[in-house]
N, C-alpha and C positions, 0 to 999 in steps of 0.2 A: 371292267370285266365284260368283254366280248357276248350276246346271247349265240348262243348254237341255231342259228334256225334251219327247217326242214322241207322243201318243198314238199307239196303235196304226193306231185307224182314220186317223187323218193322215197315218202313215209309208205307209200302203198307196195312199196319195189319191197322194203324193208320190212313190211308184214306180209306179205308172201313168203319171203323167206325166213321167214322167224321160227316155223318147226324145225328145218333144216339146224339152223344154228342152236336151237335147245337139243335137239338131236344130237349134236357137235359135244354139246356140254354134258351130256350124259356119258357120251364113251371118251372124257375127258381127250376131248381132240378142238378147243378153243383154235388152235395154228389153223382150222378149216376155214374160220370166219373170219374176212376180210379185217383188216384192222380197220381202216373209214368206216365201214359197216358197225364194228363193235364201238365207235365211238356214237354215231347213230342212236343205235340202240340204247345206251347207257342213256346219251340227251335224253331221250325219249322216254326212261325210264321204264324201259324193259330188261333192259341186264341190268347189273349191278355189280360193283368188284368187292369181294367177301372174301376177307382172308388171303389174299395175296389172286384168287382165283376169278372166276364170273361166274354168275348163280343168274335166272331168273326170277324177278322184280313179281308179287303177286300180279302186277299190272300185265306182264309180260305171259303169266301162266293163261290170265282172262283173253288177253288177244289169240293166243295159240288155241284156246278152246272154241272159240268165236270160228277160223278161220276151217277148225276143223268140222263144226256146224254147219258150214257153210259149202263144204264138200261135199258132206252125205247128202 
């Protein structure tokens, strides 16, 4: 079994655009987010596939709030 790994500066490319992509999932429009990206994400354990679909990972809710913090 292969590990996934992530560079740094990719994981950071990838939490930048993590609202985007829960955004995506809210108006049930997953085709927005790159597929390499949603594999990404999933390693990383911020998506997760639930039911045939992809949901955000509590881990994935904390980083979206974090980045939103970090705005205001």
């Amino acid at each position: 079994m292969s590990r996934h790994t992530i560079s740094a500066e990719r994981r950071e490319s990838l939490r930048n655009g993590l609202q985007a992509a829960a955004d995506a999932l809210q108006r049930r429009q997953a085709n927005e987010i790159a597929g390499d990206s949603i594999d990404d994400y999933v390693a990383l354990n911020w998506l997760e596939w639930w039911g045939g679909s992809l949901r955000l990972t509590t881990t994935g809710e904390n980083v979206c709030r974090q980045t939103r913090l970090e705005i205001q």
